[in-house]
N, C-alpha and C positions, 0 to 999 in steps of 0.2 A: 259292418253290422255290430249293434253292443246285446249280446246275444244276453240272456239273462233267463232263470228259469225259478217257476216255484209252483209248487205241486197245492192242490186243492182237492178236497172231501166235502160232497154235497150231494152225498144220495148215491143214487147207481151212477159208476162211470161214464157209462154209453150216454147218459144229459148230461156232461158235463162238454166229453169227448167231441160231441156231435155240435155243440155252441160252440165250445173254442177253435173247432177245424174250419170255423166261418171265418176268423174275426180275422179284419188286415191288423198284419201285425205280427200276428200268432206265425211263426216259422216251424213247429211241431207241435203234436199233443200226444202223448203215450197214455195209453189206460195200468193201475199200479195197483199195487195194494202199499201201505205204508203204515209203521209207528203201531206194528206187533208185533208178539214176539217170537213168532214161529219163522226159521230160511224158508224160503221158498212156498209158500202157503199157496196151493191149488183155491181155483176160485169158488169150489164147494165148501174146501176148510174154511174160507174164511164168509160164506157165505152163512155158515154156522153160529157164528160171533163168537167163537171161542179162541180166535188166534191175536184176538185184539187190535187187529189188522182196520183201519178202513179202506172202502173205494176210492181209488183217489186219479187224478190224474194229472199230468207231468204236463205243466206250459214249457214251453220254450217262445219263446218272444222276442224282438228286436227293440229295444229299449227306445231307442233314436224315432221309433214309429209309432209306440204305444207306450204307456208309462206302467209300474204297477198299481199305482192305484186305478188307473180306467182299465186293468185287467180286473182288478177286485172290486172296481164297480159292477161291472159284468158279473164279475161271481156273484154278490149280492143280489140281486135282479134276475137271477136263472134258478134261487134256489131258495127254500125256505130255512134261513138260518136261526129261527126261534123254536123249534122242533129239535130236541134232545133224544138224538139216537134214531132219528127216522125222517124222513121224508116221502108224503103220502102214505100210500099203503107198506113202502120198506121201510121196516120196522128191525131193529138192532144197531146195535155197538157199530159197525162196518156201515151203516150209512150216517155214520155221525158230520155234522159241519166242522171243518179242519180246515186253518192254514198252515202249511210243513213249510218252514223257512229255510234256506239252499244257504244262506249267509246273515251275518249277524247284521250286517248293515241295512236287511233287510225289515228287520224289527219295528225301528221305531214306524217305520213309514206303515206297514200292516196295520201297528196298534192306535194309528192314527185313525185310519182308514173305518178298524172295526169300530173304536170308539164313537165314528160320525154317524155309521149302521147302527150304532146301539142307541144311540141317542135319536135318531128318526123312528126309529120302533118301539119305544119307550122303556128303554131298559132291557129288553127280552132277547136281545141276543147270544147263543151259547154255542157260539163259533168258537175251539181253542184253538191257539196259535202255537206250534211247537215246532223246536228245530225239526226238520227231516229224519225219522232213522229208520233202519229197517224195511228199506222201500225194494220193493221187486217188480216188473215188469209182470202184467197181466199176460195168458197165453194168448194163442195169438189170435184165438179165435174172437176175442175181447176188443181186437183195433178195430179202429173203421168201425167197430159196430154197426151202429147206427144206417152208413153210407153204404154197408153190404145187407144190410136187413131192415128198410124201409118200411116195408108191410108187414112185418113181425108183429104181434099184438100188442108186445110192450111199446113196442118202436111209433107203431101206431097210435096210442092212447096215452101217454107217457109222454116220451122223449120228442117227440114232433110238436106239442104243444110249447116247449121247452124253445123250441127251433123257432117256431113262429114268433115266439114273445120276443126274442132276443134280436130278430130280423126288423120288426116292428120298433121297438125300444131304440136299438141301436142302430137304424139304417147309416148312419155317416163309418160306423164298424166292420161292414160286410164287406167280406173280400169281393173283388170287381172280378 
């Protein structure tokens, strides 16, 4: 397996979490916070916007089966990355659009990527791209989301439309 990983910020975790644990390919997804400046930010501090933290969450992937740009196409398509600091009604710093890059090799090929996103949307894209740092694991009540809390309101009204689009969009994607 050419195991390969890079973390993503697009709103609440649990729609990022709950798309990626579909996709073939995807060998893990961890929910994170990343790229603030607080150790350890509980997910009320950073639910705050004071820790400068975003929602993010950890791909891991098998490169030989998925590439990353048809993983950041999927990001583009699950998420509204022309909305500065929010997505729908989450509004703050912590649901900012972010790609955290795991290696430098991974740059150009990102900035390739956003630059095709920018330019099908006409300019409005304000996804930043920055090394990884300061990343912590979400608690644990944060995994699975999604797949332990189905009927949740959010879960329900939110992150299921997220689910469907991307099942839709990407059927040759969906894990068998």
């Amino acid at each position: 397996m050419n195991r390969q990983l890079i973390t993503l910020g697009g709103g609440c975790f649990w729609c990022l979490e709950a798309v990626y644990e579909l996709v073939d390919g995807v060998t893990a997804v961890e929910s994170g916070y990343a790229n603030g400046h607080l150790e350890h930010p509980s997910y009320e501090q950073v639910c705050s916007g004071t820790t400068g933290h975003a929602e993010v969450v950890r791909v891991s992937f098998d490169a030989d089966r998925i590439s990353l740009p048809e993983v950041l196409e999927i990001f583009f398509n699950i998420h509204d990355s022309t909305t500065l600091n929010q997505q729908g009604n989450d509004i703050g710093p912590q649901y900012r659009s972010g790609i955290y890059l795991h290696d430098a090799a991974q740059e150009p090929v990102v900035r390739e990527v956003v630059a095709q996103a920018n330019a099908a949307l006409r300019g409005r894209v304000v996804t930043e791209v920055l090394p990884l740092a300061n990343y912590w694991r979400a608690e644990d009540e944060h995994q699975h989301y999604y797949t332990n809390h189905p009927n949740q309101g959010y879960c329900a009204f939110v992150v299921a439309p997220k689910v469907d689009k991307f099942r839709r969009t990407f059927k040759a994607r969906v894990k068998r």
